[in-house]
C-alpha positions in Angstrom: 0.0 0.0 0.0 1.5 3.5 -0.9 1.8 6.7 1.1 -0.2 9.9 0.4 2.1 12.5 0.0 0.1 15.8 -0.3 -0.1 17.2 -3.1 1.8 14.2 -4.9 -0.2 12.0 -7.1 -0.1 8.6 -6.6 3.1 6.9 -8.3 5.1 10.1 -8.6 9.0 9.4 -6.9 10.2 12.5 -8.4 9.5 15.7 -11.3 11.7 17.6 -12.6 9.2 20.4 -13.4 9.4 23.2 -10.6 6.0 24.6 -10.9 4.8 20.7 -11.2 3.8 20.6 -7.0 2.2 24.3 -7.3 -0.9 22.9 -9.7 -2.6 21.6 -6.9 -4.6 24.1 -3.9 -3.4 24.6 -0.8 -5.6 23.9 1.8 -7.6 26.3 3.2 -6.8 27.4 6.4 -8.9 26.6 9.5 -10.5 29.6 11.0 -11.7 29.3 15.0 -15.3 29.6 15.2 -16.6 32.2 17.0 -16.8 31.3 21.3 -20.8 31.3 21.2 -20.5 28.4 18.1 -18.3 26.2 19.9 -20.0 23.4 21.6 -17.5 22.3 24.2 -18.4 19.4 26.2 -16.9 19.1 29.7 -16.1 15.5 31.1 -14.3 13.8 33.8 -12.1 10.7 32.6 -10.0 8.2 34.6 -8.6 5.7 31.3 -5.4 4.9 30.6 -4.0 6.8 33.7 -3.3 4.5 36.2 -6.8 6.0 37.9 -5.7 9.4 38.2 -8.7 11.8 37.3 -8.3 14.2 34.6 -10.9 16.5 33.0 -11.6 16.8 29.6 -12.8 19.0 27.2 -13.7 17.9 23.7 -15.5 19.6 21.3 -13.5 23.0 20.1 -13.1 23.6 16.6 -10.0 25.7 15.1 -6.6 26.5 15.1 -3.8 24.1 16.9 -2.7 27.8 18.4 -6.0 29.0 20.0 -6.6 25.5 21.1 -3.6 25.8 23.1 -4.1 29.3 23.9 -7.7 28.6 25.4 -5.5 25.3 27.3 -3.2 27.3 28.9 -5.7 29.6 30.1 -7.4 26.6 31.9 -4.5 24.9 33.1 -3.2 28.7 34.6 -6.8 29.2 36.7 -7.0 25.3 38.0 -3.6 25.5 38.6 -2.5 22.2 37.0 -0.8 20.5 34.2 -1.7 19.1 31.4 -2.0 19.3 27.3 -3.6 20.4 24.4 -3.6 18.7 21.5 -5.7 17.1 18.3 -9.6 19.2 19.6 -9.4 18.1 23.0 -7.8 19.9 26.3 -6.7 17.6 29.7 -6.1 19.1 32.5 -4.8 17.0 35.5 -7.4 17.1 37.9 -11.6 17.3 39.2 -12.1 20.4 37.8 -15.5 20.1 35.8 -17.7 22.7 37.4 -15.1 25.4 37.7 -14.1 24.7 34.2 -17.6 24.7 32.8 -18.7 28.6 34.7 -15.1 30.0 33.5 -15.9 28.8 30.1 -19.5 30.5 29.8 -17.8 33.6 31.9 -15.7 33.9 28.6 -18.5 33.6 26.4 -18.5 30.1 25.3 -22.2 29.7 25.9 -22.8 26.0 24.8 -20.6 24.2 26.8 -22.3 21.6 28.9 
């Protein structure tokens, strides 16, 4: 089974035309929705980590950097670690409820 190389048509090892990799669009850039579009679900999760709690939100759509923006925030008012990465935040921790009223405090208004 062969790799998809983007932008590289199937079978192609190597062109010696400059412009040849420019014919195809670049993809579109993803945009943030705005903070009352997001629906962000809040959740408490225990798998995979030796049954230390962590809470997790899932849900946010946009940029890797406003992801992690919007992660650091959380992590800097619990006061814990954690990561943000691929649509979903962790933070190390119990900290649904406090999570959930800062998030509608800063206007994202469908978070459950």
């Amino acid at each position: 089974m062969s790799k998809k190389h983007k932008g590289r048509p199937d079978g192609l090892v190597y062109s010696t035309n400059n412009d040849f990799y420019n014919d195809y669009p670049e993809e579109a850039a993803a945009e943030t929705a705005p903070k009352d579009k997001q629906k962000l679900r809040v959740k408490l999760d225990t798998k995979q980590r030796a049954g230390k709690v962590v809470t997790l939100v899932e849900g946010f759509s946009g940029t890797e950097a406003d992801l992690e923006a919007l992660g650091k925030q959380l992590k800097t008012k619990c006061g814990a670690g954690g990561s943000a990465k691929d649509g979903l935040i962790l933070v190390q921790g119990d900290y649904k409820e406090k999570i959930i009223a800062w998030l509608k405090d800063w206007g994202y208004t469908q978070t459950k």
